[in-house]
C-alpha positions in Angstrom: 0.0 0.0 0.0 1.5 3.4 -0.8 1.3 7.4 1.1 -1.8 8.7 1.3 -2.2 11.2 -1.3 -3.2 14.9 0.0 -4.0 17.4 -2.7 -3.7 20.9 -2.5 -6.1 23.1 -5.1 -7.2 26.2 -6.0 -7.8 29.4 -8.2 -4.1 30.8 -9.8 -1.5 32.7 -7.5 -3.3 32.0 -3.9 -0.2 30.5 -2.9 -0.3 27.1 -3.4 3.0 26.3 -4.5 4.9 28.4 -1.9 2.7 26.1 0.9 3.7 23.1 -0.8 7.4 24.1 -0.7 7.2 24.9 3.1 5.4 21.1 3.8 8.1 19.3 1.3 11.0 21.3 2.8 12.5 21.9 -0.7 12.1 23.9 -3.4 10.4 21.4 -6.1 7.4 23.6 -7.1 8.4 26.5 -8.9 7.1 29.1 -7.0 6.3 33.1 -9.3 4.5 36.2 -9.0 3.2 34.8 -12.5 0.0 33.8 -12.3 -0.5 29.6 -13.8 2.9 29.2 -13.8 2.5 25.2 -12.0 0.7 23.0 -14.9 1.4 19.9 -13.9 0.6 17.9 -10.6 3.7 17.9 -8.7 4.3 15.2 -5.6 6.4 15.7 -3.0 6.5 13.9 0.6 5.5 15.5 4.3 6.4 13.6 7.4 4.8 15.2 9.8 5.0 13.9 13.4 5.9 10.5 12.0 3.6 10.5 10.1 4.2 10.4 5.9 1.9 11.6 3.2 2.4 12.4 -0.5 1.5 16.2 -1.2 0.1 16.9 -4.5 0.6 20.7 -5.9 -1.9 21.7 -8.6 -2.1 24.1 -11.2 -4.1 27.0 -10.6 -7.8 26.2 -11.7 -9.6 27.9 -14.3 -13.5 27.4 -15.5 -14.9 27.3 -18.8 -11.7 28.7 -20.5 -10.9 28.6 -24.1 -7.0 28.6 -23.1 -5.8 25.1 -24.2 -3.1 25.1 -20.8 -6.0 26.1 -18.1 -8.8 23.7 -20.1 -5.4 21.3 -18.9 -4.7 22.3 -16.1 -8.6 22.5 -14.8 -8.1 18.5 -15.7 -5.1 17.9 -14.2 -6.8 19.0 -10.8 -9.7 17.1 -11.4 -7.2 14.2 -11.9 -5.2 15.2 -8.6 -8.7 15.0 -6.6 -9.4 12.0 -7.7 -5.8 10.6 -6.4 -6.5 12.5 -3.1 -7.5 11.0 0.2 -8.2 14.5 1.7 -8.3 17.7 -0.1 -6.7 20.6 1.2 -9.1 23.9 -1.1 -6.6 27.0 -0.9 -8.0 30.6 -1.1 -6.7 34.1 -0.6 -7.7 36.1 2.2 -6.5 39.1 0.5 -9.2 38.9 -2.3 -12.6 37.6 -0.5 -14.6 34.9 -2.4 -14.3 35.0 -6.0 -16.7 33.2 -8.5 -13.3 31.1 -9.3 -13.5 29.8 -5.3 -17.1 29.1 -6.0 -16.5 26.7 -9.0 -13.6 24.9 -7.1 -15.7 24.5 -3.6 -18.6 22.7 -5.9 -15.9 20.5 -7.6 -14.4 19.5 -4.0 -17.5 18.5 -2.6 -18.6 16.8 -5.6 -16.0 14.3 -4.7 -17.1 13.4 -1.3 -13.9 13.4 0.2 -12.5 14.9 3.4 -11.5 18.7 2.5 -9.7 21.3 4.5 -10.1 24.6 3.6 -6.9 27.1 4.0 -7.0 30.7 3.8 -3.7 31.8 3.2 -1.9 35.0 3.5 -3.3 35.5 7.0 0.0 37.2 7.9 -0.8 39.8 10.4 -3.6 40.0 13.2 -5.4 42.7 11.3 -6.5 39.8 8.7 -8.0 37.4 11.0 -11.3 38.6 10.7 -11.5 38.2 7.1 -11.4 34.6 7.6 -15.3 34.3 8.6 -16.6 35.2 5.4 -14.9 32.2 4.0 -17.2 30.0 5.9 -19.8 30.5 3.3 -17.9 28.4 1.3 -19.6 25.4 3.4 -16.5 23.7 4.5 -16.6 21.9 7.8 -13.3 22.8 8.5 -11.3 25.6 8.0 -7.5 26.8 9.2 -6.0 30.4 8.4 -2.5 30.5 7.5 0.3 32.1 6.1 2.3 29.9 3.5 5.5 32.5 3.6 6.0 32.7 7.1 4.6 29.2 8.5 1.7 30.7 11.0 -1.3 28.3 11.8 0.4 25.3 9.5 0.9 22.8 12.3 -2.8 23.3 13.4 -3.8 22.4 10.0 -1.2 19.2 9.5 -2.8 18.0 12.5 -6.2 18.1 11.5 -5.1 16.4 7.2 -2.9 13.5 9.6 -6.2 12.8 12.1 -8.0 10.7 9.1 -5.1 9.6 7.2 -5.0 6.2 6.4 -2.3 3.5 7.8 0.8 3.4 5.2 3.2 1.1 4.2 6.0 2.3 3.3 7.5 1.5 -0.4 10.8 -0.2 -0.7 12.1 2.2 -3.5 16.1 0.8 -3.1 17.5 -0.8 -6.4 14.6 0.8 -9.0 16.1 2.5 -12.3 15.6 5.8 -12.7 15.3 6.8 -16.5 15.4 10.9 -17.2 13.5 11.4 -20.1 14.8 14.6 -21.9 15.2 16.6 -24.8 14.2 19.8 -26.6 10.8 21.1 -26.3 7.6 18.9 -27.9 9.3 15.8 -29.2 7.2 13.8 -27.0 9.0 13.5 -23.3 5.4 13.9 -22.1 3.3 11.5 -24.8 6.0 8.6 -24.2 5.6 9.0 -20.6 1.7 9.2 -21.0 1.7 6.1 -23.2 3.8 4.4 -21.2 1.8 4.5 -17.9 -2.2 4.8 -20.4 -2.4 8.0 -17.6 -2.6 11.3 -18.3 0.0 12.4 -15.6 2.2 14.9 -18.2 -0.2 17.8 -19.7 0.5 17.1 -23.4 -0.5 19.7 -26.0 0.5 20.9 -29.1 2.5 24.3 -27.8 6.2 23.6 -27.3 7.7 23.9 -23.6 4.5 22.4 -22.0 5.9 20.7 -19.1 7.6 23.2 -16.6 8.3 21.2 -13.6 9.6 17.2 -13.4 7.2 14.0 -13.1 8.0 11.5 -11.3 6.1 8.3 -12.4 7.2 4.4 -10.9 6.0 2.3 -14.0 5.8 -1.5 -13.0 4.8 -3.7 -16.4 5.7 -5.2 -19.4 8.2 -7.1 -17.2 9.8 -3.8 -16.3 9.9 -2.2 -13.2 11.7 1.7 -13.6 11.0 5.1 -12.2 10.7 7.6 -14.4 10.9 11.5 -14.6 9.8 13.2 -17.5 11.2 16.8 -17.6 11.1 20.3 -18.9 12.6 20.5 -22.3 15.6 22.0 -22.1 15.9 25.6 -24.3 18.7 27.3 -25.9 20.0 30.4 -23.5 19.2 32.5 -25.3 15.8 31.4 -25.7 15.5 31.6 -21.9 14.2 34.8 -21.5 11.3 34.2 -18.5 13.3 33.6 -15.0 10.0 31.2 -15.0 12.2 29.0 -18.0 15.4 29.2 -16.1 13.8 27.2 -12.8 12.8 24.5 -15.4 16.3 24.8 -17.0 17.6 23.7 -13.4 15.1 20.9 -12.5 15.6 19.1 -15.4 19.3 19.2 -14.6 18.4 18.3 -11.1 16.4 15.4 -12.9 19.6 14.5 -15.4 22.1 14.8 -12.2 19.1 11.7 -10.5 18.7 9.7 -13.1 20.7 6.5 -14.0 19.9 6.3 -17.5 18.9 9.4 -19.5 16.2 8.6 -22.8 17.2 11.4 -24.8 14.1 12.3 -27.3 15.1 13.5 -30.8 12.3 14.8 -33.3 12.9 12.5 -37.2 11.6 15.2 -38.8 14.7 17.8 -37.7 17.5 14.9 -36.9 19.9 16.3 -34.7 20.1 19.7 -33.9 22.7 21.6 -31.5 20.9 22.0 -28.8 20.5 18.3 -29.0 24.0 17.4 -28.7 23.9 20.0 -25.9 21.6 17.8 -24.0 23.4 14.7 -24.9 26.8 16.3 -23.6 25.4 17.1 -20.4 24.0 13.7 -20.0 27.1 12.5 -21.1 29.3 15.3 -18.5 26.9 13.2 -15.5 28.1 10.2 -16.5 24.5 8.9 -17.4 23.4 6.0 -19.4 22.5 7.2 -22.4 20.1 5.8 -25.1 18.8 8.0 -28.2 15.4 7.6 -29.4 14.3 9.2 -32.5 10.8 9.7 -32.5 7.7 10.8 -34.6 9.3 8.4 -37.4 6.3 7.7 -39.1 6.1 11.1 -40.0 9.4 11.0 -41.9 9.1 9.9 -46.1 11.7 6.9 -46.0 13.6 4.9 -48.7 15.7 2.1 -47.6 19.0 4.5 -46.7 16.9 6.9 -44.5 17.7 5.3 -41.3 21.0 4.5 -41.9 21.9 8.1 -43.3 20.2 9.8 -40.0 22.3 7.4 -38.0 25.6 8.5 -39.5 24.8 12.2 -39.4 23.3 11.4 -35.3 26.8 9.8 -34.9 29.0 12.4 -36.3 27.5 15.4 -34.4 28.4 13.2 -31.2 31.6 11.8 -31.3 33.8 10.6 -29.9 31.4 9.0 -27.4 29.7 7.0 -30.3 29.0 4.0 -28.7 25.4 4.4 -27.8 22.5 2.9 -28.7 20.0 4.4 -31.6 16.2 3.3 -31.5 13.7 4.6 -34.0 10.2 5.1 -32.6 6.7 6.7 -32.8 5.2 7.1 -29.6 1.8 8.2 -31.8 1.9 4.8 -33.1 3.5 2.9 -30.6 6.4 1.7 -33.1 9.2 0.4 -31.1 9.2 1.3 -27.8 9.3 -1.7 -25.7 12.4 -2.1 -27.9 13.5 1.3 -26.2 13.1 0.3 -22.9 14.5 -2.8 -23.4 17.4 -1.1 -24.6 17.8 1.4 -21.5 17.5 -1.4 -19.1 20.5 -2.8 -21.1 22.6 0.3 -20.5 21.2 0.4 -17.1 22.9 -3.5 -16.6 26.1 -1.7 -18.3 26.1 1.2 -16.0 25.8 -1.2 -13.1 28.4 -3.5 -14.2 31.6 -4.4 -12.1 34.5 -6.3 -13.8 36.8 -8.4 -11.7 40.3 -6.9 -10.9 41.4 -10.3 -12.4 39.8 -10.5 -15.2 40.8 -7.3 -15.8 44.3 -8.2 -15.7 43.7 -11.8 -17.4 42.1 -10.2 -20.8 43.0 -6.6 -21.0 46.7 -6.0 -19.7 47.9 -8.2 -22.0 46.1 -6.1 -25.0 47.8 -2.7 -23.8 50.9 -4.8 -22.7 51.5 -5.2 -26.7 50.0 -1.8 -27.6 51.7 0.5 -24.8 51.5 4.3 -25.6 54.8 6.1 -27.2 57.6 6.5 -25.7 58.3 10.0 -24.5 61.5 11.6 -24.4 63.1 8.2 -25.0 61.6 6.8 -21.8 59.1 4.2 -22.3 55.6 3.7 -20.2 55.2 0.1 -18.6 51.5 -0.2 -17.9 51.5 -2.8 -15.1 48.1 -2.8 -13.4 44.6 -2.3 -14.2 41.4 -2.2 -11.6 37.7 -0.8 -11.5 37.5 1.9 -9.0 34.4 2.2 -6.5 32.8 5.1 -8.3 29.2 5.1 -9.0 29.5 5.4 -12.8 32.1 2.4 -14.2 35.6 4.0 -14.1 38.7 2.3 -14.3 42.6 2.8 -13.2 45.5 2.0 -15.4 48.5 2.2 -12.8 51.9 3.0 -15.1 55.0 4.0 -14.1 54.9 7.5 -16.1 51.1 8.7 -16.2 52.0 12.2 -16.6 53.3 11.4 -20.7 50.1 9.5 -21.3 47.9 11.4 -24.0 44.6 11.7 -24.9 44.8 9.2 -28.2 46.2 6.3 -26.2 43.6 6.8 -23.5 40.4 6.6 -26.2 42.5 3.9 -27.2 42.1 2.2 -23.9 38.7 3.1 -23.5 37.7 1.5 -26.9 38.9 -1.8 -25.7 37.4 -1.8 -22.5 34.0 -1.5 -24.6 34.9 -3.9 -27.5 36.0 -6.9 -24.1 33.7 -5.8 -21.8 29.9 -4.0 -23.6 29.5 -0.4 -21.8 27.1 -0.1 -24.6 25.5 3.7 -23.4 27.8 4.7 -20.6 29.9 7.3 -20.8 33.1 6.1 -18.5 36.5 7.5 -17.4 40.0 5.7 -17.5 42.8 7.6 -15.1 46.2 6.8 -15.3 47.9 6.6 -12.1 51.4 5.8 -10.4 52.7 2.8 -9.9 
């Protein structure tokens, strides 16, 4: 059995992120004096007084609106409600009732669960009295608080933990955690979507969609991963809103967590620069790596079109070439088990320790015949080679003159490490170190 699920909603800019923040502890909502700016539900857990809950942040909701992100977002919270075990309805004590509060209150009781209403930005004294009118609203219970400076929160914890139901907790140790990234609309959020048949990810036709990360644990198929399915990463100077720049950093955040990264490219534009970009910051993590090129139905093909996109995909990121290349269509669902089966691969890879003495059995031997050029007329004896404790696979050649080794002989070393061994997707690093 997994956390309760408390959900917080609301109109736009009544504070629900910044209240979400102060439970969680962490700055995973983006929080701005934007109006709308949190579209997708975004979970986060609360221990309070030992006990744990997952809190649900919503986008601000809007009613009857021709906008194609608040017609999503109004579903997203209606989505989040239905997830919720209790329902904590946030207004603004600032404003009074609004025809917005009234739309949410008759969607919250609709659902017949336990909801908590929280009037925030009850900062001062002055503004306790404006909390009475709010009981119109109908709400058995009802706190005041103030999101910014913590006032009346523990009150109202202590009223959402009263019903909560008993929790196990979930043995999350030893699940891969796939990143997916890449540019803006080439389908982070539609694989992810496809993937779990939910509709966790807002998906629309407007590039940049998805602002904050998703964190999704998909268990079928045979396959048992944690995915994230970020913001799509912009070029600078494309980042103009500070709004863009918060998503910039979570989806690093989400690359920096991950263990294998499922970098989307769009067929129809092959690879682009900010592409690579992506790819080398994956790559700079030490990720697993697997490229999928998606919307390939799309794409007029004769029977050199893949092969010609896969040399032109390989040649903007080389050296590190040695990654695998799947061509899919989430749309029509072309290929993508093959995809995952592929990441778990690289997952394996990533994982993988090799045996100091089969190390020294197989591949000292190899660079033993090969060494690297003398230097000055002094020659370099390679006489040891082990798997450090790192947690991405690196690997230490011990020599008794590192400091002449270049960077030719040490691709050179890497390359045979992958052609023995299959890092198929990981990006690795060989030192050179005294002996």
């Amino acid at each position: 059995m997994s956390r309760a699920i408390v959900a917080i909603v609301g109109r736009p800019n009544v504070g629900k992120s910044t209240f979400f923040n102060r439970l969680t502890q962490k700055k995973s909502a983006i929080v701005h004096e934007t109006s709308g700016v949190t579209r997708d539900r975004h979970y986060g857990i609360v221990d309070w007084v030992g006990k744990e809950f997952s809190l649900i942040d919503t986008g601000g909701y809007i009613n009857d609106s021709e906008d194609e992100f608040e017609t999503e977002i109004q579903r997203q919270v209606e989505l989040a409600i239905q997830e919720a075990n209790v329902i904590l309805f946030m207004v603004d004590v600032t404003t009074g009732i609004t025809d917005l509060d009234e739309s949410v209150v008759q969607l919250v009781r609709k659902s017949g669960k336990k909801a908590i209403l929280v009037v925030n930005k009850v900062d001062t004294n002055s503004r306790r009295d404006d909390v009475y009118e709010f009981y119109k609203l109908g709400l058995e219970h009802v706190f005041a608080i103030s999101a910014v400076n913590g006032g009346g929160t523990g009150e109202l914890l202590d009223e959402v933990c009263k019903d909560l139901p008993a929790v196990e907790e979930e043995e999350e140790d030893g699940i891969p955690r796939f990143a997916i990234i890449g540019r803006p609309n080439v389908g982070k959020s539609s694989l992810l979507n496809m993937l779990t048949q939910s509709e966790r990810s807002i998906v629309t036709s407007i590039a940049g969609t998805t602002r904050d990360s998703i964190h999704t644990h998909f268990n079928a198929f045979g396959f048992d991963i944690r995915f994230t399915d970020t913001a799509g990463l912009r070029k600078k100077s494309k980042v103009h809103e500070n709004l863009e720049f918060y998503s910039v950093l979570r989806t690093v955040r989400s690359i920096e967590n991950s263990d294998v990264c499922l970098l989307l490219l769009d067929a129809k534009d092959g690879i682009t620069s900010q592409d690579v970009n992506i790819f080398r910051l994956a790559q700079r993590n030490h990720k697993g790596i697997v490229i999928l090129v998606n919307k390939w139905d799309l794409v007029e093909k004769d029977h050199k079109t893949a092969e010609n996109l896969e040399e032109r995909i390989k040649d903007a990121i080389k050296p590190f070439v040695d990654v695998p290349l799947v061509f899919i269509s989430v749309k029509e669902k072309q290929r993508v088990h093959k995809a995952l089966e592929m990441a778990m691969e690289v997952y394996k890879n990533r994982t993988k320790k090799i045996q100091t003495s089969k190390l020294n059995e197989i591949l000292l031997p190899i660079v033993q015949e090969t060494p690297p050029p003398a230097t000055k007329g002094k020659y370099i004896k390679i006489k040891y080679i082990t798997q450090l404790p790192t947690y991405y696979p690196s690997f230490a050649f011990f020599c008794n003159l590192p400091q002449y080794i270049k960077d030719p002989y040490k691709r050179f070393c890497e390359n045979k490490i992958r052609e023995i061994f299959d890092f198929t997707g990981v990006p690795f690093e060989v030192y050179f170190r005294k002996k």
